[in-house]
C-alpha positions as CSV (number, residue, x, y, z in Angstrom):
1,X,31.3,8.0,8.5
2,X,28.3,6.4,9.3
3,X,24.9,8.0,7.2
4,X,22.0,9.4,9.7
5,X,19.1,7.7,9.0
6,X,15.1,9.0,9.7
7,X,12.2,7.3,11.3
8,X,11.4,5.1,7.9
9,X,15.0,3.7,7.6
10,X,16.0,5.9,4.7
11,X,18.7,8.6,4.3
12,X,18.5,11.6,5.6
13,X,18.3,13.9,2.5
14,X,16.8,17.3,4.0
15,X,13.1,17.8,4.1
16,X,11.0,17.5,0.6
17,X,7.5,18.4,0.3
18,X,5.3,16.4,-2.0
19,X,4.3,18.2,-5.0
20,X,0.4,18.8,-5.6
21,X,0.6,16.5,-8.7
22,X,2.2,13.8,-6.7
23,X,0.0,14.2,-4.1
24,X,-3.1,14.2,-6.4
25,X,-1.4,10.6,-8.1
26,X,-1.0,9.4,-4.8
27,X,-4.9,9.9,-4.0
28,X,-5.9,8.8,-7.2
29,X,-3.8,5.0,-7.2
30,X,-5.0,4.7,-3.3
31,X,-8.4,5.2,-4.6
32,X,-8.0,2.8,-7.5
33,X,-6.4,0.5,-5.2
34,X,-9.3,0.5,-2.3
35,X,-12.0,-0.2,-5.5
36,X,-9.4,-3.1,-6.7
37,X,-9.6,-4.4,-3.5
38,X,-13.5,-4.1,-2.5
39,X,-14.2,-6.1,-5.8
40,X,-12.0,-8.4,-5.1
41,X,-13.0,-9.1,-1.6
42,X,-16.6,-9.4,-3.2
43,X,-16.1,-11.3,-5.7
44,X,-12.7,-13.5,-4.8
45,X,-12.2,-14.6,-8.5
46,X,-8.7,-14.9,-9.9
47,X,-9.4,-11.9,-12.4
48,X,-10.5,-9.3,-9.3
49,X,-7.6,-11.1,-7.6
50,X,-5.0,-9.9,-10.4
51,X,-6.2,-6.5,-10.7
52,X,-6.0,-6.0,-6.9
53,X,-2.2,-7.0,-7.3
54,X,-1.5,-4.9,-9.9
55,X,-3.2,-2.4,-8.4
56,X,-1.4,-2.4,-5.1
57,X,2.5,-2.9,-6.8
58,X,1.3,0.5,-8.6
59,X,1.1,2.4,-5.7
60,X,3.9,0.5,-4.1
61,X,5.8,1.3,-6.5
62,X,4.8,5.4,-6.9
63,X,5.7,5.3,-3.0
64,X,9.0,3.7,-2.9
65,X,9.5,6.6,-5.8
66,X,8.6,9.2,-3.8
67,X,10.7,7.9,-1.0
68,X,14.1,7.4,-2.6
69,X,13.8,11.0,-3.6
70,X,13.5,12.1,0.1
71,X,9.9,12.7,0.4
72,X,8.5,11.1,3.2
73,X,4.9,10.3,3.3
C-alpha cells in the first residue's frame, strides 16, 4: 500500500494548523536569521559568517520540526 504524499514530498497526515506560538517562533528565527545574514553580507568576516550559519540551521531546523508533525508552511 503505497502512502499518498502532498505537494512538499511528505506524508499526508490530515491538515494541521500552526499554533500562534509556533507561528510567533517562526517570525522571530526568520527575523534573526535576515539580521545574521545582512551583517554578514556587510561585513564578510568569518565570525558574521558563523553566526549566519547557525542562524539559518536554527530555523531549518524549527521547520523540518514543524513539518514532520504535518504542518505545512
Amino acid at each position: 500500500m503505497e502512502m499518498s504524499r502532498n505537494d512538499y514530498g511528505y506524508p499526508d497526515m490530515g491538515e494541521i494548523e500552526i499554533t500562534p506560538a509556533q507561528k510567533e517562533e517562526l517570525r522571530f528565527l526568520k527575523k534573526v536569521m535576515d539580521r545574521a545574514m545582512e551583517d554578514y553580507m556587510r561585513d564578510n568576516n568569518p565570525k558574521t559568517k558563523e553566526t549566519y550559519t547557525r542562524r539559518r540551521e536554527d530555523l531549518r531546523m524549527f521547520v523540518a520540526k514543524l513539518r514532520s508533525k504535518g504542518i505545512i508552511l
